[in-house]
OpenMM code with the backbone's topology and positions (N, CA, C; nanometers):
from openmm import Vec3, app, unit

residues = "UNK UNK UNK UNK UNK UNK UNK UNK UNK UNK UNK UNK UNK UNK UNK UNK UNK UNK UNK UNK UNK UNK UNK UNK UNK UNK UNK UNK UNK UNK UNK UNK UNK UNK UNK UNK UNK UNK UNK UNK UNK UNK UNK UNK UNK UNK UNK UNK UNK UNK UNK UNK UNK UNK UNK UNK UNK UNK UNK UNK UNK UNK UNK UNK UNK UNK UNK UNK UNK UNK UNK UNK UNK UNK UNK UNK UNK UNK UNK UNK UNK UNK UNK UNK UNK UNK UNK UNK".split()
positions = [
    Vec3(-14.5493, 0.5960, 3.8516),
    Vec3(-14.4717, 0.6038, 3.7304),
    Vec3(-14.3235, 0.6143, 3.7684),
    Vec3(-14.2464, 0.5516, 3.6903),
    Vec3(-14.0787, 0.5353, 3.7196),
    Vec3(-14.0405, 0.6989, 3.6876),
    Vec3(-13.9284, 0.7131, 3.6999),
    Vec3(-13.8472, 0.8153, 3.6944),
    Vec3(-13.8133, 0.8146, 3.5359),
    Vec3(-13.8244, 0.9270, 3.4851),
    Vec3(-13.7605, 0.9438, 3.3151),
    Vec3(-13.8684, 0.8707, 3.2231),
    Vec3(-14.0086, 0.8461, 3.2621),
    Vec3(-14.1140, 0.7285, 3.1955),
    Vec3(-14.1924, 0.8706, 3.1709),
    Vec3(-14.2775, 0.8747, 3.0632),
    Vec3(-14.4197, 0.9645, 3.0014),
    Vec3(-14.5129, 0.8783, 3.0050),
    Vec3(-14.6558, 0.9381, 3.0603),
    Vec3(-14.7583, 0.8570, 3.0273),
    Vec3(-14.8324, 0.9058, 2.9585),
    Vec3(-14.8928, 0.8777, 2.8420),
    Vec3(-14.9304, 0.9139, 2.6948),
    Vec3(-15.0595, 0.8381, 2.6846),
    Vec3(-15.2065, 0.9247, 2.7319),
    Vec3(-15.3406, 0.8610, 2.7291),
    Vec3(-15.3955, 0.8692, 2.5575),
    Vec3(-15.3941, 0.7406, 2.4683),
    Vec3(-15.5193, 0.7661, 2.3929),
    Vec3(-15.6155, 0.6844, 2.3373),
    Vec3(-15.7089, 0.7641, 2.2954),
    Vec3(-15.8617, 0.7773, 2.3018),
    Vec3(-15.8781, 0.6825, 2.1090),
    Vec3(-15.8827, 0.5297, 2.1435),
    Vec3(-15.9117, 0.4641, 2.0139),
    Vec3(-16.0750, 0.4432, 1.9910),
    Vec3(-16.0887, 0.4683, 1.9019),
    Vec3(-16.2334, 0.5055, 1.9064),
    Vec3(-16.2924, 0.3895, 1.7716),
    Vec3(-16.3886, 0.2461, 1.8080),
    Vec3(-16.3250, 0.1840, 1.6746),
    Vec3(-16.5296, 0.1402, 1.6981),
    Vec3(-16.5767, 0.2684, 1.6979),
    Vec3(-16.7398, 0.2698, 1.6926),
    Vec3(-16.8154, 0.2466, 1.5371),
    Vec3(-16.7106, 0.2762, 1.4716),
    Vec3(-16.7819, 0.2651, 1.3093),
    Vec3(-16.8403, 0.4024, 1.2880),
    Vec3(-16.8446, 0.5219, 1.3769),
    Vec3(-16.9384, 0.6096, 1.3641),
    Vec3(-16.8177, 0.7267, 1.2766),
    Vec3(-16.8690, 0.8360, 1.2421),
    Vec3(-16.8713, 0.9460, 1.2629),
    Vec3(-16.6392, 0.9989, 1.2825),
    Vec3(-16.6266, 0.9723, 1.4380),
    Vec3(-16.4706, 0.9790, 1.4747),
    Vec3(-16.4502, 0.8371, 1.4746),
    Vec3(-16.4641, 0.7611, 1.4087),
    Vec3(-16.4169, 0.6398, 1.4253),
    Vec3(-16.2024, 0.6407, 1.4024),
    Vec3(-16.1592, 0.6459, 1.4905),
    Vec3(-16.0016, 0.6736, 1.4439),
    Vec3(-15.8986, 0.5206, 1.4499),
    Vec3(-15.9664, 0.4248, 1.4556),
    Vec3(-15.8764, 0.2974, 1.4904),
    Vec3(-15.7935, 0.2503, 1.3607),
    Vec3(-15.7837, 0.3366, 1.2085),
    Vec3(-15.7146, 0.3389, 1.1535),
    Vec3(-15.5630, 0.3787, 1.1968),
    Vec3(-15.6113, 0.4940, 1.2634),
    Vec3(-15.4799, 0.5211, 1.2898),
    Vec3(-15.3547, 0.5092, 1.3838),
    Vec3(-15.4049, 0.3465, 1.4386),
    Vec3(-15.3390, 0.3054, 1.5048),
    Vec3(-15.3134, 0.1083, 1.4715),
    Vec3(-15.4020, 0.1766, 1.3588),
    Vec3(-15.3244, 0.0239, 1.2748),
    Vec3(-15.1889, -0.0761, 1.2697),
    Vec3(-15.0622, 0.0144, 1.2798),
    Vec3(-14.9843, -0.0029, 1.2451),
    Vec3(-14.8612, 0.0161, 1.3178),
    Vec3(-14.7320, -0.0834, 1.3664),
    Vec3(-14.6449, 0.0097, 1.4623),
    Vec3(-14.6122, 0.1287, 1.4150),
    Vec3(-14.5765, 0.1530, 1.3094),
    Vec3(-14.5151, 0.2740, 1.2649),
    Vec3(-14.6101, 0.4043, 1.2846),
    Vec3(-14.7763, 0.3839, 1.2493),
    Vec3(-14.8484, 0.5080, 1.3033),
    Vec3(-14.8409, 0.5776, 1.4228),
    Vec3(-14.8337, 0.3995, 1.5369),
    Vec3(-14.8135, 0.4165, 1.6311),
    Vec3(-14.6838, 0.4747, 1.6948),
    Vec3(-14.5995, 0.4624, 1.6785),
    Vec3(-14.4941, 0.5319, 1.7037),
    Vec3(-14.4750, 0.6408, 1.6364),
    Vec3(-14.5199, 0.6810, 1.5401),
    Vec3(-14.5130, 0.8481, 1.4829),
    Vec3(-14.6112, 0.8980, 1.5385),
    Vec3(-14.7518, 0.8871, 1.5395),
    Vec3(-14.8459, 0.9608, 1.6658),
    Vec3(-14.8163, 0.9738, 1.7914),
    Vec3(-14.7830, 0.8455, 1.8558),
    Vec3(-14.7773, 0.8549, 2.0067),
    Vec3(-14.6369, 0.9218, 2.0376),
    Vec3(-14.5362, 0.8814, 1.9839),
    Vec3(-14.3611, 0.8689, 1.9645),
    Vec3(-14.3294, 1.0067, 1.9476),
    Vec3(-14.3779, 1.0243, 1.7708),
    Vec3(-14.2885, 1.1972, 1.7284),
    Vec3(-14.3808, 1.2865, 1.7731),
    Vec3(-14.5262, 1.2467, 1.7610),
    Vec3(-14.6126, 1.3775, 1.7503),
    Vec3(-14.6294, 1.4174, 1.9172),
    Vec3(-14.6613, 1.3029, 1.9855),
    Vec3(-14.7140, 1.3597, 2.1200),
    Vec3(-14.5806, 1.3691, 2.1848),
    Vec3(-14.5256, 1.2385, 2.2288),
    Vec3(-14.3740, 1.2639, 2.3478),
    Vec3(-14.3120, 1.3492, 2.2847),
    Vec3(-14.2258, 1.3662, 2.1936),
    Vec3(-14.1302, 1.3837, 2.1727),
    Vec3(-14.1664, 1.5418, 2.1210),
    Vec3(-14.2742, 1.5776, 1.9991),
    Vec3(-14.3225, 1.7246, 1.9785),
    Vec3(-14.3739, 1.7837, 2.0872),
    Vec3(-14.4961, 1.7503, 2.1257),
    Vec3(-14.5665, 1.7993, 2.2466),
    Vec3(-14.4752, 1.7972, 2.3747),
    Vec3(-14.4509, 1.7178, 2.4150),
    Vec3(-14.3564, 1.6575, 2.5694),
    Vec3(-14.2143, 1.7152, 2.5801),
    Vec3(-14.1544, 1.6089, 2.4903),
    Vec3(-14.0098, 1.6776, 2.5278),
    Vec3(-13.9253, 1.8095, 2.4450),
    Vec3(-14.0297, 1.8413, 2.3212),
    Vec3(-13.9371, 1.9304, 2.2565),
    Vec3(-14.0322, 2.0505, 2.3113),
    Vec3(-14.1683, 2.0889, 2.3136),
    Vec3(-14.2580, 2.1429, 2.2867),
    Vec3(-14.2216, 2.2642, 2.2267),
    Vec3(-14.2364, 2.2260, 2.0858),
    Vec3(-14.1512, 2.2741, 2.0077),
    Vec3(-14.2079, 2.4132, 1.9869),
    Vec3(-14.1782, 2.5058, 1.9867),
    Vec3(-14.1336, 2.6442, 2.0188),
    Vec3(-14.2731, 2.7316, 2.1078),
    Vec3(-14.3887, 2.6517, 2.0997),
    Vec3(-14.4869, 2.6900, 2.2380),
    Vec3(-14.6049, 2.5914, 2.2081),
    Vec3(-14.6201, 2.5260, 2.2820),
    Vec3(-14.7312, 2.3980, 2.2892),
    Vec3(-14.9049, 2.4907, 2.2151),
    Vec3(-14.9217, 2.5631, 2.1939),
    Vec3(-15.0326, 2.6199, 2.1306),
    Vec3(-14.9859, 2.6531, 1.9507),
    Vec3(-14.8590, 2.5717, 1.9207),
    Vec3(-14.8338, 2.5922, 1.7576),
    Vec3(-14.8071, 2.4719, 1.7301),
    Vec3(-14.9147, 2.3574, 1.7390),
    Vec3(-14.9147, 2.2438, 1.6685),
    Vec3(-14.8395, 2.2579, 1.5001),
    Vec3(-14.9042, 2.3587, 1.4463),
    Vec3(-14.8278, 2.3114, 1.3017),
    Vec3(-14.6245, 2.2953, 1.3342),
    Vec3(-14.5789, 2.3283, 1.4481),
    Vec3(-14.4413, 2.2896, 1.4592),
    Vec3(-14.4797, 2.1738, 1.4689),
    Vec3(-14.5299, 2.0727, 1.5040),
    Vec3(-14.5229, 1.9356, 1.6044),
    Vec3(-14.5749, 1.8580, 1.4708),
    Vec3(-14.6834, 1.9124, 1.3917),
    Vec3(-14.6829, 1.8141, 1.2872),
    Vec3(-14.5643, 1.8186, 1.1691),
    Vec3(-14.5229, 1.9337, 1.1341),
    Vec3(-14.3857, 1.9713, 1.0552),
    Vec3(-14.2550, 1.8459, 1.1263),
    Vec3(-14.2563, 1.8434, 1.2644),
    Vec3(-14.1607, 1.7457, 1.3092),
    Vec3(-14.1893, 1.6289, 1.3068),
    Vec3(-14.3086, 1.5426, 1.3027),
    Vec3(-14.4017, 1.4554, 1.3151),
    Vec3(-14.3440, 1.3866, 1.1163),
    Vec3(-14.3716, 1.4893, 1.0179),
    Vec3(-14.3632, 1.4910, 0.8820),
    Vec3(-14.1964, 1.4047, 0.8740),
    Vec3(-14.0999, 1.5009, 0.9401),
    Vec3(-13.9956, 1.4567, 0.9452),
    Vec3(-13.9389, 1.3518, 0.9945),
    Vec3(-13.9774, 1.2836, 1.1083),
    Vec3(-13.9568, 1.1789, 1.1393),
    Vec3(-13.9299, 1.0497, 1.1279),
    Vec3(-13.8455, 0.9990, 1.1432),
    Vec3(-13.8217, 0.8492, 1.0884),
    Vec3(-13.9204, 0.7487, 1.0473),
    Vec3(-14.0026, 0.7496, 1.1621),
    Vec3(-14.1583, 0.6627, 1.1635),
    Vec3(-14.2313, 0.6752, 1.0845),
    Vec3(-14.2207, 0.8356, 1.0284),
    Vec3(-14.3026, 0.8847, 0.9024),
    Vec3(-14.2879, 0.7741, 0.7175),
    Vec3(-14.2517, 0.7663, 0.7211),
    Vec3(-14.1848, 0.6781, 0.6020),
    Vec3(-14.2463, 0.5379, 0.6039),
    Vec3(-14.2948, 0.4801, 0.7271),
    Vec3(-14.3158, 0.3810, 0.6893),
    Vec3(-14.4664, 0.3404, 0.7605),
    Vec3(-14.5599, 0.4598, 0.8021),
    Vec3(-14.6900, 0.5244, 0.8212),
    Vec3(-14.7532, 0.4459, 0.7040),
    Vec3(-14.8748, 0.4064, 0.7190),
    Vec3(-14.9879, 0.3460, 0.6413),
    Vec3(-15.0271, 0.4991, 0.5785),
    Vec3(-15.0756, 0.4696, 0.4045),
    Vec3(-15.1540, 0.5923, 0.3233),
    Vec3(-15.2218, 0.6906, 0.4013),
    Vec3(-15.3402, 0.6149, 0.4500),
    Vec3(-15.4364, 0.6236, 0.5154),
    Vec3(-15.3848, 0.7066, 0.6524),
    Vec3(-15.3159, 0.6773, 0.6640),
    Vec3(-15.2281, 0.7465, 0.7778),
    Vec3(-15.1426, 0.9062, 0.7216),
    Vec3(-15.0786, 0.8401, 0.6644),
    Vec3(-15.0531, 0.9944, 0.5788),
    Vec3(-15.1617, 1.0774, 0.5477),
    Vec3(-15.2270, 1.0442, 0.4566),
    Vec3(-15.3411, 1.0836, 0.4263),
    Vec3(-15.4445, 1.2338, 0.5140),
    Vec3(-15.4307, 1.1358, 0.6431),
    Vec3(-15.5236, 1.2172, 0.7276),
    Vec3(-15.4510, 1.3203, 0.8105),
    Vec3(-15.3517, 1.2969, 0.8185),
    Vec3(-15.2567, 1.4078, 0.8808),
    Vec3(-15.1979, 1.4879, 0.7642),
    Vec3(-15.1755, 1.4575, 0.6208),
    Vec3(-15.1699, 1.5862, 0.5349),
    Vec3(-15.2955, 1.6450, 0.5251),
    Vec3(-15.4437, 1.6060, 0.5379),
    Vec3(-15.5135, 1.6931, 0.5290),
    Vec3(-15.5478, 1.7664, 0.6173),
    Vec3(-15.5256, 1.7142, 0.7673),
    Vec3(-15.5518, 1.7752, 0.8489),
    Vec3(-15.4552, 1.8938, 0.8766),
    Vec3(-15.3271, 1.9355, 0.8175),
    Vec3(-15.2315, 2.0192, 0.8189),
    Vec3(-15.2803, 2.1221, 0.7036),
    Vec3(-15.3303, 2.0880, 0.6168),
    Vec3(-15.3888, 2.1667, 0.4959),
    Vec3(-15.4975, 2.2897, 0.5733),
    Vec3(-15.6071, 2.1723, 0.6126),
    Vec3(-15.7173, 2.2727, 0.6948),
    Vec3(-15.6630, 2.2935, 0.8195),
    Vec3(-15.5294, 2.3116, 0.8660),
    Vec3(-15.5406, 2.3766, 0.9904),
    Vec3(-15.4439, 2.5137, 0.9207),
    Vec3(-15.3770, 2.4774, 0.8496),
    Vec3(-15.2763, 2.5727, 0.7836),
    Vec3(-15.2516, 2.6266, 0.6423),
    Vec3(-15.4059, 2.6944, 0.5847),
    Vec3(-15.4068, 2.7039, 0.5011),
    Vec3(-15.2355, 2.8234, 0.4385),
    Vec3(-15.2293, 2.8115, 0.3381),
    Vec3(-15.1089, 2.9141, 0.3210),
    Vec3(-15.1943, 3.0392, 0.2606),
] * unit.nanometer
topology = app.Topology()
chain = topology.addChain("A")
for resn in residues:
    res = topology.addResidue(resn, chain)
    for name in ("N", "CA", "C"):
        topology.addAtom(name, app.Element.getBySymbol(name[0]), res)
């Protein structure tokens, strides 16, 4: 790997079953708000205030430029998944 490069493994899963997740990589924009805001940039380079408080990383993920132009379906599953991880 070059100098100043991240390598960012993921797991598309397009079985029809059960985790089937290849929705959510439909699209550049998912793709670059999952891989882009949520993993490099939340997880990696900010790890935003301790890598075991995802709800920072999706809150920054929300904010993000890429966010805006995310497929429904894409929204969708990451507001609910913020709901059931963070109930208020």
């Amino acid at each position: 790997m070059l100098e100043g490069q991240t390598k960012i493994t993921a797991t598309i899963d397009n079985s029809g079953g059960k985790f089937d997740n290849r929705y959510l990589f439909s699209a550049t924009s998912n793709v670059k708000n999952l891989l882009g805001a949520h993993e490099k940039i939340g997880h990696g380079q900010k790890v935003l205030f301790d890598n075991t408080r995802t709800q920072n990383v999706h809150e920054y993920q929300f904010k993000h430029d890429s966010w805006k132009n995310t497929t429904q379906p894409f929204k969708d599953y990451y507001k609910y998944m913020y709901k059931a991880l963070y109930p208020k």
